[in-house]
LOLOTI-78589 format. One line per 4 residues: their letters; for each residue x, y, z of C-alpha. Coordinates in nm, 4 decimals, always signed. Example, Ala and Ser with C-alpha at 12.3 -4.5 7.8 and 13.67 -1.06 7.14 Angstrom:
BEGIN
as> +1.2300,-0.4500,+0.7800 | +1.3670,-0.1060,+0.7140 $
//
This chain:
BEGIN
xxxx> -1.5388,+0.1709,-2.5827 | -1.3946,+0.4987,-2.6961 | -1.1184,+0.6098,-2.4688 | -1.0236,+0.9896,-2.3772 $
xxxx> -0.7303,+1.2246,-2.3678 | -0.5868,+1.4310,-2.1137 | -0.6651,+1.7166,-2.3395 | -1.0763,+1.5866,-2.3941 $
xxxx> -1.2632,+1.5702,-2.0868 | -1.5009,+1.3120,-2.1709 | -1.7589,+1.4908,-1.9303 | -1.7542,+1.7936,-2.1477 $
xxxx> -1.6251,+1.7785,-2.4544 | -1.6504,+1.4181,-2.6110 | -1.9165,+1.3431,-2.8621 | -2.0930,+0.9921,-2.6446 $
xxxx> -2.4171,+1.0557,-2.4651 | -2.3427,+1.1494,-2.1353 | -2.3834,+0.7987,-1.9604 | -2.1431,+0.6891,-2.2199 $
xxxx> -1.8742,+0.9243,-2.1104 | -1.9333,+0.8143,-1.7326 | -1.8841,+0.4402,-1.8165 | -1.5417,+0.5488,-1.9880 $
xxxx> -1.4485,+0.7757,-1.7348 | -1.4912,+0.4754,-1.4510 | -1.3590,+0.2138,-1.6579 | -1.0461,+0.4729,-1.7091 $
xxxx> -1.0607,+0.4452,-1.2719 | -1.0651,+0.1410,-1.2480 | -0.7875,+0.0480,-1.4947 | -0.5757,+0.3158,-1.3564 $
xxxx> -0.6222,+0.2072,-0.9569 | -0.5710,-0.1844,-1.0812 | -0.8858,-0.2673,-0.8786 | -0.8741,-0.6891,-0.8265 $
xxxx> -1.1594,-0.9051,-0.9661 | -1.4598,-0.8864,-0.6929 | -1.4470,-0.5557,-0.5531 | -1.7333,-0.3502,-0.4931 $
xxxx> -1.8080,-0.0614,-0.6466 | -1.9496,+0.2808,-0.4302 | -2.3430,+0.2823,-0.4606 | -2.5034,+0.4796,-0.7503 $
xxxx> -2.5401,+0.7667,-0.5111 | -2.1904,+0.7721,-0.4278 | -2.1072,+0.7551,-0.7953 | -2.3516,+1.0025,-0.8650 $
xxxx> -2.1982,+1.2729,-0.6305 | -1.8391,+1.1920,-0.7922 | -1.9410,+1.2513,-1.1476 | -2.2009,+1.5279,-1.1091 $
xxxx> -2.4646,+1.3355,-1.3012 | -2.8019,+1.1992,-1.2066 | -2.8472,+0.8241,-1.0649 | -3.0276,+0.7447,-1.3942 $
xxxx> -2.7166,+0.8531,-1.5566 | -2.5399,+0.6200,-1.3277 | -2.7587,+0.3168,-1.4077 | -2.7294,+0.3567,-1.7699 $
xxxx> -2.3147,+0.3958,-1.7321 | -2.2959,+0.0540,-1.5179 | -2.5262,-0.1082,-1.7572 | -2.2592,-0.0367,-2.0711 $
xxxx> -2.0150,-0.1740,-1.8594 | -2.1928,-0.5144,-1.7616 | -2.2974,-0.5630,-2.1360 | -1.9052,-0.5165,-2.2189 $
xxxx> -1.8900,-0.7971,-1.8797 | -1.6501,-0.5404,-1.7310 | -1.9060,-0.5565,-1.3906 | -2.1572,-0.7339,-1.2738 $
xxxx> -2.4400,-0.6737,-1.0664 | -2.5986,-0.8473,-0.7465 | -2.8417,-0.8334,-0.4640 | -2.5297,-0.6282,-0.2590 $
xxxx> -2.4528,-0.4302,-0.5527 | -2.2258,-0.3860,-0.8754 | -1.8509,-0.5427,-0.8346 | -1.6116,-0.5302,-1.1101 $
xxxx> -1.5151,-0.8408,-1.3162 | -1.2478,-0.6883,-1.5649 | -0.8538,-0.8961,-1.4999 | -0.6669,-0.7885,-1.2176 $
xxxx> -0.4190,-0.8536,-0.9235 | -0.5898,-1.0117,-0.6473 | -0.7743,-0.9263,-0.3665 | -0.5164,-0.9100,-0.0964 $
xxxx> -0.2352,-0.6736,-0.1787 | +0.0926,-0.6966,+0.0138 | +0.0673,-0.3257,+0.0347 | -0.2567,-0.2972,+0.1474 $
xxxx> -0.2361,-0.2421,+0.5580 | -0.4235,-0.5089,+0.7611 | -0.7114,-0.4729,+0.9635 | -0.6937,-0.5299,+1.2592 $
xxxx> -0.3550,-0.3587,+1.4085 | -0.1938,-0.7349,+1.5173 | -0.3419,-0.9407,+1.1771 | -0.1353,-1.2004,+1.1041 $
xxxx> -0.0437,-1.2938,+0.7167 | -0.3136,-1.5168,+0.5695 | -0.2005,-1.8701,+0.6587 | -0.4914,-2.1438,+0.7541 $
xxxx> -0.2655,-2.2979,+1.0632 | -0.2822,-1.9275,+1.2207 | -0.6197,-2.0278,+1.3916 | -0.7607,-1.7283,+1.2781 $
xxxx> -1.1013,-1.6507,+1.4214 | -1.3071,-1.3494,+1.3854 | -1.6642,-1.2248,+1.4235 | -1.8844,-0.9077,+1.3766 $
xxxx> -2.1528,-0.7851,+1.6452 | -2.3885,-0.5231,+1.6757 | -2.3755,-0.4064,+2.0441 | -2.3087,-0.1195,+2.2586 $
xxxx> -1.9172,-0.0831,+2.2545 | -1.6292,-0.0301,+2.5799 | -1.7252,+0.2428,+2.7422 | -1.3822,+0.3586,+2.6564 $
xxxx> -1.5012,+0.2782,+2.2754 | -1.7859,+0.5030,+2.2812 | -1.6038,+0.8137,+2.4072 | -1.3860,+0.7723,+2.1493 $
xxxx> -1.6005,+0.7935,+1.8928 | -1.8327,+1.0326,+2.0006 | -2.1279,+0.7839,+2.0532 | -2.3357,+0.8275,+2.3546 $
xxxx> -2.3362,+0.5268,+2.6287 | -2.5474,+0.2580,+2.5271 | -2.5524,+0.3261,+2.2176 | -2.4859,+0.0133,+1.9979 $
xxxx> -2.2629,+0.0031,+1.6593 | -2.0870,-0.2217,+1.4854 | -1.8059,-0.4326,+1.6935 | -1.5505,-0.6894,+1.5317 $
xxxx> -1.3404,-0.8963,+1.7912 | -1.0500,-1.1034,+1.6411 | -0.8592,-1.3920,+1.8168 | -0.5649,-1.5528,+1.6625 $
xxxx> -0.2980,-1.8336,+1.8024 | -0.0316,-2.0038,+1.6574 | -0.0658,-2.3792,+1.5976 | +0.0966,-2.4637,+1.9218 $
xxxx> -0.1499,-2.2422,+2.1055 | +0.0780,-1.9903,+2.1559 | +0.1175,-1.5892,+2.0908 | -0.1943,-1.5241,+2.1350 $
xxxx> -0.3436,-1.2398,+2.0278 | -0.7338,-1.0558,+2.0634 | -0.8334,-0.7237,+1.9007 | -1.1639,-0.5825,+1.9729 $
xxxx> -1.2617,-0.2943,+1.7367 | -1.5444,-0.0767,+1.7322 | -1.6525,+0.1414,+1.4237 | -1.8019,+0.4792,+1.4345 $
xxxx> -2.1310,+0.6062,+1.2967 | -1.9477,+0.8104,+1.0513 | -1.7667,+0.4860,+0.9146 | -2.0526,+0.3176,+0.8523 $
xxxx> -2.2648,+0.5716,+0.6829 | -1.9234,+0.6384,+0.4547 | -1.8391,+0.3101,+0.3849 | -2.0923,+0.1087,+0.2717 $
xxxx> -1.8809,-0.2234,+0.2952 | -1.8719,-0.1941,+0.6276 | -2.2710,-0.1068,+0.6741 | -2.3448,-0.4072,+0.4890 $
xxxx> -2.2585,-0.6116,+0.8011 | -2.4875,-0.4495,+1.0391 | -2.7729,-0.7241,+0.9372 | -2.5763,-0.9818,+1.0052 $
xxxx> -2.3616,-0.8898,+1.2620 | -2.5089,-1.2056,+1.5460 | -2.1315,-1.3081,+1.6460 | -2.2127,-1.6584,+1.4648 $
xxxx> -2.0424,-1.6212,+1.1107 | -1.6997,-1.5242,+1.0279 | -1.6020,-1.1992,+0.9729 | -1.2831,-1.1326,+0.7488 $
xxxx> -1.2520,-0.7711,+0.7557 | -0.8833,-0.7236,+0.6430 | -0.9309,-0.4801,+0.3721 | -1.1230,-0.2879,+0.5946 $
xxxx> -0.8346,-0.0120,+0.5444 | -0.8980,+0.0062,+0.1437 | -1.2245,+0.0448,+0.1438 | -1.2270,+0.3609,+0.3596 $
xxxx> -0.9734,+0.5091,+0.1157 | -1.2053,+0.3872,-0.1584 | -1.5072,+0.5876,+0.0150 | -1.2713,+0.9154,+0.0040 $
xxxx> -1.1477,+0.9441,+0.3634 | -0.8071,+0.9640,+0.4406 | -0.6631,+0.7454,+0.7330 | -0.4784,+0.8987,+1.0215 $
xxxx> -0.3974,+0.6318,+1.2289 | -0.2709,+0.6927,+1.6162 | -0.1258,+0.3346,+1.7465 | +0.0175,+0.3406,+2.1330 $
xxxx> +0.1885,+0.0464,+2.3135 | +0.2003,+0.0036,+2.6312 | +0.3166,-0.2943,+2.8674 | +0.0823,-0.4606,+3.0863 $
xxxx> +0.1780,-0.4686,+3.4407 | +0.2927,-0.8006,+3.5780 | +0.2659,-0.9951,+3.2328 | +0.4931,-1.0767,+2.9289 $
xxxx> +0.1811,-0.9140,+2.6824 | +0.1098,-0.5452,+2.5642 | -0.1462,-0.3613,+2.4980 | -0.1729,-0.1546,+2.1080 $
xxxx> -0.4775,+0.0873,+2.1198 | -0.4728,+0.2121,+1.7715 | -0.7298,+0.5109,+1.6810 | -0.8299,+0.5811,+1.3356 $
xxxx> -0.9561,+0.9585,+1.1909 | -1.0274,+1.0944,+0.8756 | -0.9322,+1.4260,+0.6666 | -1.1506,+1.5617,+0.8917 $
xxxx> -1.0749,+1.4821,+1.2270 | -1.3570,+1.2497,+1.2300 | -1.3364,+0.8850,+1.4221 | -1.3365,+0.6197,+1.1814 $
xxxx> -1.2486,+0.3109,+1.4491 | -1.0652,+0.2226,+1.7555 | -0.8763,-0.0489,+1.8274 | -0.8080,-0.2332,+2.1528 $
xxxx> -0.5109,-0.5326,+2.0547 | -0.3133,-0.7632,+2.3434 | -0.0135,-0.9792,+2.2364 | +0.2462,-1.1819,+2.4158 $
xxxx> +0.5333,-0.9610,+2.4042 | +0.8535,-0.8008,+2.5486 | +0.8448,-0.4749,+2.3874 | +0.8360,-0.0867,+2.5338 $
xxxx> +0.5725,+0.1405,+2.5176 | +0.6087,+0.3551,+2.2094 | +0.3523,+0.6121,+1.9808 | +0.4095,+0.6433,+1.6399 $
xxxx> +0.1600,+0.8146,+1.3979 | +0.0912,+0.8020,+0.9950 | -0.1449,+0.9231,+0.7392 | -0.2437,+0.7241,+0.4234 $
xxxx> -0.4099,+0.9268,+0.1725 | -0.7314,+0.8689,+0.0185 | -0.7766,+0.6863,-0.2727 | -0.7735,+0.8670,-0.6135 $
//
């Protein structure tokens, strides 16, 4: 595949059909971010909006790329196949607020549910009472059963019409199959939005645990998620605050 220059845009200037110059300008992207084996890419419309070209052009780009087996496409979409690192990067910020490291003895459990959320949830994210979205609840323990430690977090309508990952679970969000969602994080960035996170800790009266409510908006002050997490600890209430950028 021809390759461009900083000084030939391959949108305007380069010589390729026009779906040709999308596939290199994604496959530039995608080299450039390092994006692991298996992730998905945004939907043709989301693509679509980023280049300035038609879906059609869209479909003909990703099809250059699966013939060069640099993506491949499924019933959930197009996910790229070219080498990278993998999936979980020590960089990347767990989801939930609380997530252990990877290890099978953590005892690990987690679940996705469509439901009304807290009450305290919905206010938070602007959703009016009753009114069900998408709710993950994580529980994890160490091996002796202790340091135990249960997140519930609910998602806001604008997260789940932005990030399509996370839509994806709304048909199968029963409570009865495991729900990973650690790179939750990345793939908001991936979708554009930049992540303001808001995390306070407070003690819990008459007990050794705290309390972390962490609250999640975008660029534009929009709700993305908020999270309710209790753990065995000793600590004092503290607020601290960050922004991660969005991606590209």
């Amino acid at each position: 595949m021809a390759r461009t220059t900083e000084h030939d845009d391959p949108l305007t200037h380069a010589p390729e059909p026009l779906y040709w110059r999308v596939a290199g300008r994604l496959l530039d992207e995608l080299r450039r971010e390092s994006v692991p084996p298996g992730e998905r890419l945004p939907g043709e419309r989301r693509l679509a909006e980023r280049f300035g070209v038609s879906r059609e052009t869209v479909r003909q780009a990703l099809e250059v790329l699966r013939r060069d087996g640099l993506v491949a496409t499924d019933r959930r979409g197009s996910h790229v196949t070219l080498p990278g690192p993998p999936a979980e990067s020590a960089a990347s910020l767990a989801f939930p607020v609380g997530a252990r490291a990877a290890e099978p003895c953590t005892g690990d459990r987690a679940s996705v549910v469509w439901e009304a959320p807290p009450p305290e949830h919905a206010a938070a994210l602007g959703l009016a009472p009753g009114r069900p979205t998408l709710v993950h609840r994580y529980v994890s323990a160490t091996p002796d059963g202790s340091g135990r430690r249960t997140a519930v977090t609910s998602f806001s309508a604008v997260a789940l019409a932005e990030v399509e990952e996370l839509a994806r679970y709304r048909d199968r969000a029963d409570g009865s199959a495991s729900a990973q969602l650690r790179r939750a994080y990345d793939w908001m960035r991936r979708a554009g939005l930049a992540l303001h996170h808001r995390d306070t800790i407070t003690r819990l009266a008459d007990t050794p645990a705290v309390r972390v409510t962490r609250r999640v908006h975008d660029q534009y002050a929009r709700p993305l998620e908020i999270t309710d997490l209790v753990v065995d600890s000793q600590r004092d209430a503290l607020v601290y605050e960050f922004t991660l950028p969005a991606a590209g």
